[in-house]
C-alpha positions as CSV (number, residue, x, y, z in Angstrom):
1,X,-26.5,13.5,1.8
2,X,-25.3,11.2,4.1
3,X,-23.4,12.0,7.7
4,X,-21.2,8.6,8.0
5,X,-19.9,6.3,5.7
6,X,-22.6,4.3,5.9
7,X,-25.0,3.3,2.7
8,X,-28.3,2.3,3.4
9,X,-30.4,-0.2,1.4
10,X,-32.3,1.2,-1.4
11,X,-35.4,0.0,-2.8
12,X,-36.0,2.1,-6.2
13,X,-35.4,-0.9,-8.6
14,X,-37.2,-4.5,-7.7
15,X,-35.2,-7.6,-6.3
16,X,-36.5,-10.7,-8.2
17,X,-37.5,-13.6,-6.1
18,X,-36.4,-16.3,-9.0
19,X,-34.0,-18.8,-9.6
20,X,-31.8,-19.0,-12.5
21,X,-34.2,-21.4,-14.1
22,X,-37.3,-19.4,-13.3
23,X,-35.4,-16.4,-15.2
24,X,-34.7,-18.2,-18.1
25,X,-38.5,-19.7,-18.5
26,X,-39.5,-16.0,-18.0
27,X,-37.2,-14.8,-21.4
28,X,-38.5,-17.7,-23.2
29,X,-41.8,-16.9,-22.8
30,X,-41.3,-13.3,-23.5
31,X,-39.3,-13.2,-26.0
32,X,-39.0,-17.1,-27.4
33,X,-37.9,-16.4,-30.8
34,X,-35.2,-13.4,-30.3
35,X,-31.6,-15.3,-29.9
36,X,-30.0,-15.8,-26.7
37,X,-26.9,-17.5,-27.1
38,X,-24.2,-17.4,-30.3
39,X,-21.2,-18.9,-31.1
40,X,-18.5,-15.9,-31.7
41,X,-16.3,-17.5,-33.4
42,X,-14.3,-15.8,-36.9
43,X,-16.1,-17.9,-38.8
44,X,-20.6,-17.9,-38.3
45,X,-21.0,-20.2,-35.6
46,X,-23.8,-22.1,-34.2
47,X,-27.3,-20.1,-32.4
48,X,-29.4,-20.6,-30.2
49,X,-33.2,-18.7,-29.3
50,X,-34.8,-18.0,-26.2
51,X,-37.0,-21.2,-26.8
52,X,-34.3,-23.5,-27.9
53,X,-32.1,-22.5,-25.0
54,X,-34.7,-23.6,-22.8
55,X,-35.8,-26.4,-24.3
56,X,-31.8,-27.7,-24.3
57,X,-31.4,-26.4,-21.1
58,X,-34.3,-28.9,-19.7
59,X,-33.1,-31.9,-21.5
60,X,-29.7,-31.2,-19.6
61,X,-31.5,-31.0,-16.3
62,X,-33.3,-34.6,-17.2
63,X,-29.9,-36.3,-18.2
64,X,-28.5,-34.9,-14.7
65,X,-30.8,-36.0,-13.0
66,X,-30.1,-39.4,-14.4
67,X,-26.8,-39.6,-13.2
68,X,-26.8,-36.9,-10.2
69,X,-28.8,-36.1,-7.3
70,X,-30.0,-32.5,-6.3
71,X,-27.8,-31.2,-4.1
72,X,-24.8,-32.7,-5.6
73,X,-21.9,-30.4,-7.5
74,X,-20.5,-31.2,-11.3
75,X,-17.6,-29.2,-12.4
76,X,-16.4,-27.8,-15.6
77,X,-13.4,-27.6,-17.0
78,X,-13.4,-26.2,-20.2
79,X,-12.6,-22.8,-22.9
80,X,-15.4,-20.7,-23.5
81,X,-17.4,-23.2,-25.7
82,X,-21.0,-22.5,-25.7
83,X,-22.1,-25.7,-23.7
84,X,-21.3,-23.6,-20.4
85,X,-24.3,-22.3,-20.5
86,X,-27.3,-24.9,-21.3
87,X,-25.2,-26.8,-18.5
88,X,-25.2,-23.7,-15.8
89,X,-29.4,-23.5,-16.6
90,X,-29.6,-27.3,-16.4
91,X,-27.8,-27.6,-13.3
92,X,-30.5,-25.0,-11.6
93,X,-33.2,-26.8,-13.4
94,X,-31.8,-29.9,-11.6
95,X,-31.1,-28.5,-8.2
96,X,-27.6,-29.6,-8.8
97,X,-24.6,-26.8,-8.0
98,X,-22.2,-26.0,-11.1
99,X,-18.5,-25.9,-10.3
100,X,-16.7,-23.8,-12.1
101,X,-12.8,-24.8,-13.3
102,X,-10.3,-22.6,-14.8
103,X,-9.5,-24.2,-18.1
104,X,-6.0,-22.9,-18.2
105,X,-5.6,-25.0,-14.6
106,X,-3.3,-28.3,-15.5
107,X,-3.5,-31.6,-13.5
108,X,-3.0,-30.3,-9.7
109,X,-4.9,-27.4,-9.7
110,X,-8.1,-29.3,-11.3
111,X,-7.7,-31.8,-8.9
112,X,-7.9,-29.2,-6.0
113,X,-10.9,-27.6,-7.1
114,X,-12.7,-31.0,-7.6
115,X,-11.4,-32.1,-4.6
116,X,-12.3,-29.3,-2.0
117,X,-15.9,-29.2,-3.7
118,X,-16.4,-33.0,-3.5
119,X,-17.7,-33.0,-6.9
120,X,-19.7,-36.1,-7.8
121,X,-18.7,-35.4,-11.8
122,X,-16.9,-33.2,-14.5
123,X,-17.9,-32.1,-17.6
124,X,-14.5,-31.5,-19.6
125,X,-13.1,-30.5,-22.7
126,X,-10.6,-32.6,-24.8
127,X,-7.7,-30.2,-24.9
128,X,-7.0,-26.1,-24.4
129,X,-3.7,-24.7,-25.8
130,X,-1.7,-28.1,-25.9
131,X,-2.6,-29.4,-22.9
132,X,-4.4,-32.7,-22.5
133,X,-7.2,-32.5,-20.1
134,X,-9.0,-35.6,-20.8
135,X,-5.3,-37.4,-19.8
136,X,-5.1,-35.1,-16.7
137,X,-8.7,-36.4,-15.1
138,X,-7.7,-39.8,-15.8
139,X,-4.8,-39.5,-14.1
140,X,-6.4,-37.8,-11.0
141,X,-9.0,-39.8,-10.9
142,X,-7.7,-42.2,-8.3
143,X,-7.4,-39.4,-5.8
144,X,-10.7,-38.1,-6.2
145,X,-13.0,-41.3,-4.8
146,X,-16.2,-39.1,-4.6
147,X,-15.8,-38.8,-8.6
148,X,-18.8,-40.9,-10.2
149,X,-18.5,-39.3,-14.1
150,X,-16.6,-38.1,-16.4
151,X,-18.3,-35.9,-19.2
152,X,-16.1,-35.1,-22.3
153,X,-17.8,-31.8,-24.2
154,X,-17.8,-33.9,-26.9
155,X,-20.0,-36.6,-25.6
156,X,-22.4,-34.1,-24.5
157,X,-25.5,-34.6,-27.3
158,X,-25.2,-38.6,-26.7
159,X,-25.6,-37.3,-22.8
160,X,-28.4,-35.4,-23.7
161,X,-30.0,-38.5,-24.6
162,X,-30.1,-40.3,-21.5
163,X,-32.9,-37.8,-19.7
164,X,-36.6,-39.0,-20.0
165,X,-38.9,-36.3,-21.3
166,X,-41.5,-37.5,-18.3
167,X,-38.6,-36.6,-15.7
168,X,-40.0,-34.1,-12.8
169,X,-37.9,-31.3,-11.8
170,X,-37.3,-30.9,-8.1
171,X,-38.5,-28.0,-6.4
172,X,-35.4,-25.5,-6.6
173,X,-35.6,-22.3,-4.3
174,X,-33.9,-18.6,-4.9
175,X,-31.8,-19.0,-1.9
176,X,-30.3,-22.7,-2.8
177,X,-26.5,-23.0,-3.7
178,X,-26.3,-22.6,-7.7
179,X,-22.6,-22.1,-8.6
180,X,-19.7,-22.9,-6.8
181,X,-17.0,-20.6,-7.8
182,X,-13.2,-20.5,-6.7
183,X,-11.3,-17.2,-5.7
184,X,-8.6,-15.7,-7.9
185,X,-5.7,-16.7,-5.5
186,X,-5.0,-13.3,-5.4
187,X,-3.4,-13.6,-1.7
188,X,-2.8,-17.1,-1.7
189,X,-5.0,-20.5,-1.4
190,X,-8.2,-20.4,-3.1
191,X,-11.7,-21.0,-1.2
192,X,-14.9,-22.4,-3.2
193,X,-17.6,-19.4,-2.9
194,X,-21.2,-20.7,-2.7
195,X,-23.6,-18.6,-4.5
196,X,-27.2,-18.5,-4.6
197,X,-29.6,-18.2,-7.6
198,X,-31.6,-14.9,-6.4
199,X,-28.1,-13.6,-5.4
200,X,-26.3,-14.1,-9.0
201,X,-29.5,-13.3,-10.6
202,X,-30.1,-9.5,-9.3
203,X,-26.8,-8.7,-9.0
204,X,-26.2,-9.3,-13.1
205,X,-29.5,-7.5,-13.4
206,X,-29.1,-4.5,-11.4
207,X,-25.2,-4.3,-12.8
208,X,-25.7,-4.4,-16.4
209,X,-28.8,-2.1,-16.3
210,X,-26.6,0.7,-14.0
211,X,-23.4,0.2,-17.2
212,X,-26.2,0.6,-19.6
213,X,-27.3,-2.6,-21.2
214,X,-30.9,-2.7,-22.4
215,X,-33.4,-4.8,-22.5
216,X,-32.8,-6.9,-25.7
217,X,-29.3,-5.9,-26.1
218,X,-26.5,-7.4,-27.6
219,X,-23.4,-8.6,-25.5
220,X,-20.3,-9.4,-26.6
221,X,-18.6,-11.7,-24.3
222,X,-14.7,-12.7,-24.8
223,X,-14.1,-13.1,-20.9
224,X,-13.1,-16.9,-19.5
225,X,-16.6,-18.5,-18.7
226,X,-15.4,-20.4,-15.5
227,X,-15.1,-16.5,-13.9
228,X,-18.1,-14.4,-12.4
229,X,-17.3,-11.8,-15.6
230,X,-18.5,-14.2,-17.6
231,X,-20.4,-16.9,-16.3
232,X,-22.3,-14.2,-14.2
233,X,-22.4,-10.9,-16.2
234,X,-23.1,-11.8,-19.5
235,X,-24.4,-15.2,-19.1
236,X,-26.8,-14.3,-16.7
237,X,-26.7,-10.8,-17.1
238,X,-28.0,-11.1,-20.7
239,X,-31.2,-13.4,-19.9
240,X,-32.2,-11.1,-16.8
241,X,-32.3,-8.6,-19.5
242,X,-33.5,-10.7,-22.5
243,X,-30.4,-9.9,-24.1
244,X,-28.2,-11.7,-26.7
245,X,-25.0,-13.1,-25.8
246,X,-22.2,-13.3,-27.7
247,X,-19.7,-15.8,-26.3
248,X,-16.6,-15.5,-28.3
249,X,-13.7,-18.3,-27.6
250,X,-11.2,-15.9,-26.3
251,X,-10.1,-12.4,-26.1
252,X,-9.0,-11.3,-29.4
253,X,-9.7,-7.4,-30.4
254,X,-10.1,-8.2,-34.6
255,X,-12.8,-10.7,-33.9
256,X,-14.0,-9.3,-31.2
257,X,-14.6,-6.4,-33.3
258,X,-15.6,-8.8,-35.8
259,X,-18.5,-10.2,-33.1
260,X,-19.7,-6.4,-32.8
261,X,-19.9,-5.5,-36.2
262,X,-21.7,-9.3,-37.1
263,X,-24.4,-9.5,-34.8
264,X,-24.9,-5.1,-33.8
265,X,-23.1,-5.3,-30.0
266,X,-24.3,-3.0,-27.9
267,X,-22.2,-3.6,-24.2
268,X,-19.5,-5.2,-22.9
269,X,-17.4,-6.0,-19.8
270,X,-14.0,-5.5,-20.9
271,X,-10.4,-5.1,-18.9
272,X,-8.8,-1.9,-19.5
273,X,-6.0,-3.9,-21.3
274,X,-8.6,-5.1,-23.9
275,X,-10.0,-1.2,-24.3
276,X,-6.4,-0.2,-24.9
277,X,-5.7,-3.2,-28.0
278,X,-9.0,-1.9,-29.1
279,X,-8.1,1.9,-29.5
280,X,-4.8,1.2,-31.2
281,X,-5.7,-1.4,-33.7
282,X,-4.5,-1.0,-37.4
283,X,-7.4,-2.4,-38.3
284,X,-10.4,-0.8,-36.3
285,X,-11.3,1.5,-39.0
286,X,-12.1,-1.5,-41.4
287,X,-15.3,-2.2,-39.3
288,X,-18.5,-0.9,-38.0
289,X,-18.3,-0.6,-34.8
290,X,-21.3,1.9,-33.9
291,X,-24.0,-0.1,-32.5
292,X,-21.4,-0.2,-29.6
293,X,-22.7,2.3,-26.8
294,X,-21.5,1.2,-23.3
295,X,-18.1,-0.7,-21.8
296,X,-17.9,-1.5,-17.9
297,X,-15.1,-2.6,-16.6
298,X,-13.9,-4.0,-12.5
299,X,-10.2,-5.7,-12.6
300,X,-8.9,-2.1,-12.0
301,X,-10.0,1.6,-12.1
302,X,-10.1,3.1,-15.5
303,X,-7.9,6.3,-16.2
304,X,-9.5,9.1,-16.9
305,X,-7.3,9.7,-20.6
306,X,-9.3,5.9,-21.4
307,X,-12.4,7.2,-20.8
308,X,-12.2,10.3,-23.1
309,X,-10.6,8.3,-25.7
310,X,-13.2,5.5,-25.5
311,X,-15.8,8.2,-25.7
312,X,-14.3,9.9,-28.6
313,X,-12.9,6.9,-30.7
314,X,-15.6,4.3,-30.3
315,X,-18.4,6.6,-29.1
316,X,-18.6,4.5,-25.9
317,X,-19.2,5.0,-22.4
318,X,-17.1,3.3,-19.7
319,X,-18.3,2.3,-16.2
320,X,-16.4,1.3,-13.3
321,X,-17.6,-1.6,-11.7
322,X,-16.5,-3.3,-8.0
323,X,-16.6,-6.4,-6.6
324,X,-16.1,-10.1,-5.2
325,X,-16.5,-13.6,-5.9
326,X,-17.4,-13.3,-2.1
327,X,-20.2,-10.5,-3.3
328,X,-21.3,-12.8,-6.3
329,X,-19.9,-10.8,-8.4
330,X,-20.4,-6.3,-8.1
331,X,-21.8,-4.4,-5.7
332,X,-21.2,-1.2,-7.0
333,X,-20.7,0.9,-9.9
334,X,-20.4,4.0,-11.6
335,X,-23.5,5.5,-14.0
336,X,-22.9,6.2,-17.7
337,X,-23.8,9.8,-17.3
338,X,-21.7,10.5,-14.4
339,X,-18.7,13.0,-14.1
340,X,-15.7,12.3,-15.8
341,X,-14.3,12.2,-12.6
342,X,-16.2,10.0,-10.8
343,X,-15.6,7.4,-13.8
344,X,-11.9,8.0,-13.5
345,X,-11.2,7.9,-9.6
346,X,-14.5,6.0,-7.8
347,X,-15.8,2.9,-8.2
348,X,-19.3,4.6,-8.0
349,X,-22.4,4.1,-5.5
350,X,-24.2,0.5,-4.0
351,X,-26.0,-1.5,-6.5
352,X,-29.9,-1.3,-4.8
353,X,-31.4,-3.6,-1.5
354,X,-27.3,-3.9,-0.6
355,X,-26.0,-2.1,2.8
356,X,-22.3,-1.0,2.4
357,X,-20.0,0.6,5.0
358,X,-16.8,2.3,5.7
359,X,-15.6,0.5,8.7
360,X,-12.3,0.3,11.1
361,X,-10.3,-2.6,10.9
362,X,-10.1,-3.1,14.2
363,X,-13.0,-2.2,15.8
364,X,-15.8,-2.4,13.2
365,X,-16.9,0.7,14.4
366,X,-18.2,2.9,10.6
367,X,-15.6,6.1,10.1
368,X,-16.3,9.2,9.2
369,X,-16.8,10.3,5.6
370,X,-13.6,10.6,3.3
371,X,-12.0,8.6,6.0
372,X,-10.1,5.3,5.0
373,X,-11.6,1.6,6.4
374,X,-12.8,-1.3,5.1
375,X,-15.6,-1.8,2.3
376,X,-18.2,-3.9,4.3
377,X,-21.2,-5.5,2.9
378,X,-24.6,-6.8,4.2
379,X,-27.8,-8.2,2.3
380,X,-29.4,-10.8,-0.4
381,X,-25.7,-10.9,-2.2
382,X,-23.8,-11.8,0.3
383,X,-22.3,-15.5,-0.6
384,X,-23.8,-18.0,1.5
385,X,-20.1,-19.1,2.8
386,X,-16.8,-20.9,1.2
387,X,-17.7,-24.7,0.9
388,X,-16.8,-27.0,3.5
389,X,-15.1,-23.9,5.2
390,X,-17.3,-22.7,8.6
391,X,-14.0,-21.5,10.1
392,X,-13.1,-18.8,6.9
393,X,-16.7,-18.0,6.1
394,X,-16.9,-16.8,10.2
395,X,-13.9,-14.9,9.6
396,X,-15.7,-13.6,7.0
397,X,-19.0,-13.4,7.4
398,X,-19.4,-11.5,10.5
399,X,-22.3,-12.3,12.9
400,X,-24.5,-9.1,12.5
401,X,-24.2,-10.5,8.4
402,X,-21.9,-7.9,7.6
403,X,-19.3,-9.3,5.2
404,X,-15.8,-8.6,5.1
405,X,-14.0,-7.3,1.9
406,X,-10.5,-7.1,3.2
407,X,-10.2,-4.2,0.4
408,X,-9.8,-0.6,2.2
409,X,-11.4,1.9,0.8
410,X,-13.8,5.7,1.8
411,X,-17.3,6.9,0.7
412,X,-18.5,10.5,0.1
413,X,-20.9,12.0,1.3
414,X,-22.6,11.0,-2.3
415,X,-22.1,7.4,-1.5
416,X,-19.5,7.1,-3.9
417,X,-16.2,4.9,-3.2
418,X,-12.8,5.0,-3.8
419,X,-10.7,1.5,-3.5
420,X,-7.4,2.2,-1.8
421,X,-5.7,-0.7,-1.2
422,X,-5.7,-4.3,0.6
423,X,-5.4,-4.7,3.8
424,X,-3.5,-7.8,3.1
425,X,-1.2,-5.7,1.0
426,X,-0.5,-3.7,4.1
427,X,3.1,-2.7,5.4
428,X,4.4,-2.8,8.4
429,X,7.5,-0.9,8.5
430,X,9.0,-0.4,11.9
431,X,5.5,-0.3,13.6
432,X,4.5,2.7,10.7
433,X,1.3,1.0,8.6
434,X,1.8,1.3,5.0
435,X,-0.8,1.4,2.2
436,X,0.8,0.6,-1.2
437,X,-1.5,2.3,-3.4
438,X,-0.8,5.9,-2.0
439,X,2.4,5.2,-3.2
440,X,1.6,3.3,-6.5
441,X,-0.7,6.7,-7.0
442,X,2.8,8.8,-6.8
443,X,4.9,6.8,-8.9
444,X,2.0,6.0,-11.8
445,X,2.6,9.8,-12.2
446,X,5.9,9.0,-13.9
447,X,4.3,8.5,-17.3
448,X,6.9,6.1,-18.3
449,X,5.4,3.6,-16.3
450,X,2.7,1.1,-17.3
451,X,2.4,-0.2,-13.9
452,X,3.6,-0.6,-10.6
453,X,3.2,-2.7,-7.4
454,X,4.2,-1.8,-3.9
455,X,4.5,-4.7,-1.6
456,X,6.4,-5.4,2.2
457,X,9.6,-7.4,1.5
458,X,10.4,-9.5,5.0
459,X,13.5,-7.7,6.3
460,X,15.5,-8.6,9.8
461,X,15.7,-4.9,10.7
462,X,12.7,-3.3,9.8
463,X,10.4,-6.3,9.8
464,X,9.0,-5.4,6.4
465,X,11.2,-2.8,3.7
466,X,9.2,-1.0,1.0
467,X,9.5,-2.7,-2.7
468,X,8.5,-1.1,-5.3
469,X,8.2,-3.5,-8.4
470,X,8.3,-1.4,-12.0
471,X,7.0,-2.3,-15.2
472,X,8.3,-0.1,-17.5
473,X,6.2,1.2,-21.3
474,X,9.0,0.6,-22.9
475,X,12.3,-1.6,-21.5
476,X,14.5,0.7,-22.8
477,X,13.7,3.6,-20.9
478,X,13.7,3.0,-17.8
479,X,12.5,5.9,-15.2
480,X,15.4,7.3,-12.9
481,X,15.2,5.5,-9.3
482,X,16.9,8.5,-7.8
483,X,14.1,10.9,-8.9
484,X,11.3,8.2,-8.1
485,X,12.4,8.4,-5.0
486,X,12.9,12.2,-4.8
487,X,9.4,12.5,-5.8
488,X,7.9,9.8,-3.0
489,X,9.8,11.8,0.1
490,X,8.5,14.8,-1.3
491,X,5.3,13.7,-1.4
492,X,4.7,11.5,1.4
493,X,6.0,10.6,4.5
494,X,9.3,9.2,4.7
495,X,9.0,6.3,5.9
496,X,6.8,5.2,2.7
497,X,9.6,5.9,0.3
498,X,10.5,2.8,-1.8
499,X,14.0,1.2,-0.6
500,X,14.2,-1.9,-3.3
501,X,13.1,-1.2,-6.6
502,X,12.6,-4.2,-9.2
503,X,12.1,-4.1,-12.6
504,X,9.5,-6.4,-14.6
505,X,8.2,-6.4,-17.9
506,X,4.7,-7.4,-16.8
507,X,3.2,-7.5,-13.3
508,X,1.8,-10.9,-12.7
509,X,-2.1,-11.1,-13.0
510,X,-4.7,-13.5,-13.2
511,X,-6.3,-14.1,-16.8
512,X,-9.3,-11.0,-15.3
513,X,-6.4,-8.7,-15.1
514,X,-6.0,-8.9,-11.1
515,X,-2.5,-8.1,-9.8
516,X,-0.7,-10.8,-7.8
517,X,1.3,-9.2,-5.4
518,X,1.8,-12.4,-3.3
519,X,3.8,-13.8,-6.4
520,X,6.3,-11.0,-7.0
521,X,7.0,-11.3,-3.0
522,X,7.5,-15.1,-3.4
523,X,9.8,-14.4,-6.6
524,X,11.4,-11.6,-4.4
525,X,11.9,-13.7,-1.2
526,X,13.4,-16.7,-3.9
527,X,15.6,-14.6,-5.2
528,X,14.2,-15.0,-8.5
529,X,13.3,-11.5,-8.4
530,X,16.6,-9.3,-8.0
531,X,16.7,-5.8,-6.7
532,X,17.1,-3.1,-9.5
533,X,18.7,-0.3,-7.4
534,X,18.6,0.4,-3.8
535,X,17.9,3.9,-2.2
């Protein structure tokens, strides 16, 4: 048991010394002819093996390699099409670092990403729901000197073509940059997280084996690929483990159960949303859905009613999972097998060879167990900084190598966490610190409430007054703000009892399911948001 929030390294599974290239040679010399990647589409799409991911991964590397140099960064900007991948594994076979690009982003928020990475090239897709994105990189072209190429997806076999066979590989090392990956914009601006290949590499490995993917599994993927769920998870995840991945176009629970009833899936990383479309389909019974054995999910903590139903509908485990683009990805999570309630309210142990710590804002000093600080970090997954960035990744990063989560949180004496709250999302309320989740916690008891954020709204007296924004199950039955607010002085101090309530028919999240709280204080602050009641 331990004495302090404080969770030491462990050693009882091994860290992999390879790159993302050396893992997929090691598959495709395993296992060459099982399939690696497939098309998920409603109609049988195209496959690929072991073997002929390799091989198509390689000639991307050579046709790189004729247009970039290692060391340089390439961007994509594009749905879930299954090119993502033989161009993630030729990047790393090249030396070159992948830039991931949101493919829901228009015109200005491609350009930023491009921009703050100083990417020599793009690989991009025609079109995604309507918009033009081939129009949109011509246009910011101009303001993006350092911009050599332009890919289009569907030049990509003629691209192909351009690498010699003969073409050496530069020597690549585990600890080089592999994937550039932007933050959520969660809190604000995003930052471009540099990841390295033995970081990426173990932490898929280590996560999917803890939610219960086996060796030679079956994944089913409909998460964006441009996001560490994705891109990391299950197309990383799945060749650590010689698995088969499943990338489906987009998130849509007939074909996804469609995908698991086609090609047998075993696991998947799904958002609690997803689970829920899943349970209450009209149409679920119509397929076969029993090769499916395990779920994990990280954008937020699975209820415990989820959990039982999964179990009992679908026969499915669900595992908590946390993490950041900052961590490459999770860094802990909750076993199969555990309690119901430590599924439901932790976010389980450390993922092994990681160091994780309680610690005081202020001070840094590691609390006492059960105590509330902030979840720290140190080891091989740290990121190796925010590109271009040495000021934030200090701020981050600090010099003892512990890393800085922002997220507040407590261990047992187990080593099992609990997330409660940002310290971002903080309140200060006359001098009084506020932590919205105690009071999200309180009002989620209502169970006419889907969800709820708590957030500081600027205020001349107070300095901050506590919001509480509501997003009702069904609009027309709408919980009395009187007895919310009964029930919050009752239960906590008064101070923390909500003032300005708000009413929205969804919270606003990003497409992993991650609450925005800094948008509903813009919208509040614009007045685009108006007060509900007042207590």
């Amino acid at each position: 048991m331990l004495e302090t929030s404080y969770w030491p390294a462990t050693d009882d599974q091994p860290l992999r010394h390879v790159t993302l290239g050396d893992a997929l040679r090691d598959a495709a010399e395993k296992v060459p002819e099982r399939l690696a990647l497939v098309e998920g589409n409603r109609d049988v799409g195209r496959s690929w093996t072991y073997e002929q991911l390799l091989d198509v991964s390689l000639r991307t590397a050579r046709a790189l390699l004729a247009r970039f140099r290692p060391g340089e960064r390439v961007g994509f900007w594009a749905p879930n099409v299954p090119d993502w991948i033989p161009t993630l594994y030729g990047c790393a076979f090249a030396g070159i670092t992948l830039v991931t690009v949101n493919p829901a982003y228009k015109r200005r928020e491609m350009e930023y990403v491009l921009s703050k990475s100083r990417a020599a090239g793009v690989v991009h897709a025609g079109a995604y729901r309507g918009f033009d994105m081939a129009a949109a990189i011509a246009e910011a072209a101009p303001n993006l000197p350092g911009l050599r190429e332009v890919i289009p997806v569907s030049d990509v076999e003629a691209f192909l073509d351009e690498g010699s066979p003969s073409a050496s590989l530069p020597p690549v090392s585990p600890d080089d940059p592999s994937v550039i990956m932007f933050t959520s914009g969660t809190t604000g601006a995003q930052k471009g997280v540099i990841f390295n290949h033995v970081g990426v590499a173990n932490m898929t490995n280590f996560t999917q084996r803890r939610g219960g993917l086996k060796e030679g599994g079956v994944f089913v993927n409909p998460m964006p690929m441009f996001h560490i769920g994705s891109l990391g998870h299950a197309g990383i995840g799945s060749v650590m483990l010689n698995a088969t991945h499943v990338l489906m176009p987009e998130w849509d629970a007939e074909n996804y159960m469609a995908q698991v009833e086609r090609h047998g899936g075993t696991f998947s990383l799904l958002v609690p949303t997803m689970i829920e479309q899943l349970l209450v389909h009209p149409a679920r019974s119509s397929y076969d859905l029993s090769t499916l054995r395990n779920l994990t999910s990280g954008a937020s903590v699975v209820e415990a009613r989820l959990i039982r139903a999964t179990r009992e509908q679908l026969g499915a485990t669900i595992s908590n999972i946390y993490g950041q683009t900052e961590m490459q990805g999770s860094v802990t999570g909750t076993c199969p097998d555990d309690c119901e309630e430590d599924l439901a309210a932790t976010i389980g142990r450390p993922l092994p060879h990681m160091e994780v710590r309680i610690a005081d804002p202020a001070t840094g000093a590691t609390v006492p167990l059960g105590e509330q600080g902030e979840i720290q970090t140190r080891g091989y997954q740290n990121m190796i900084g925010y590109f271009d960035m040495p000021d934030e990744t200090a701020c981050a990063i600090l010099p003892d190598g512990w890393l800085r989560s922002g997220d507040l949180g407590s261990m047992d004496e187990r080593g099992f966490l609990k997330i409660t709250g940002r310290i971002k999302d903080m309140i200060i309320r006359g001098g009084e610190n506020i932590y919205p989740r105690e009071i999200e916690l309180v009002l989620l008891e209502d169970k006419r409430l889907a969800d709820v954020a708590v957030v500081g709204v600027p205020d001349p007296q107070w300095g901050e007054q506590v919001g509480a924004v509501l997003q009702p199950k069904d609009a027309s039955d709408i919980p009395d703000i009187g007895e919310l607010f009964a029930r919050c002085r009752s239960e906590l101090a008064h101070y923390k009892a909500p003032r300005l309530w708000f009413v929205m028919e969804n919270l606003p999240r990003t497409e992993t399911g991650k609450l925005q709280k800094f948008k509903l204080v813009d919208a509040i602050c614009a007045g685009a948001l108006l007060p509900y009641a007042r207590t």
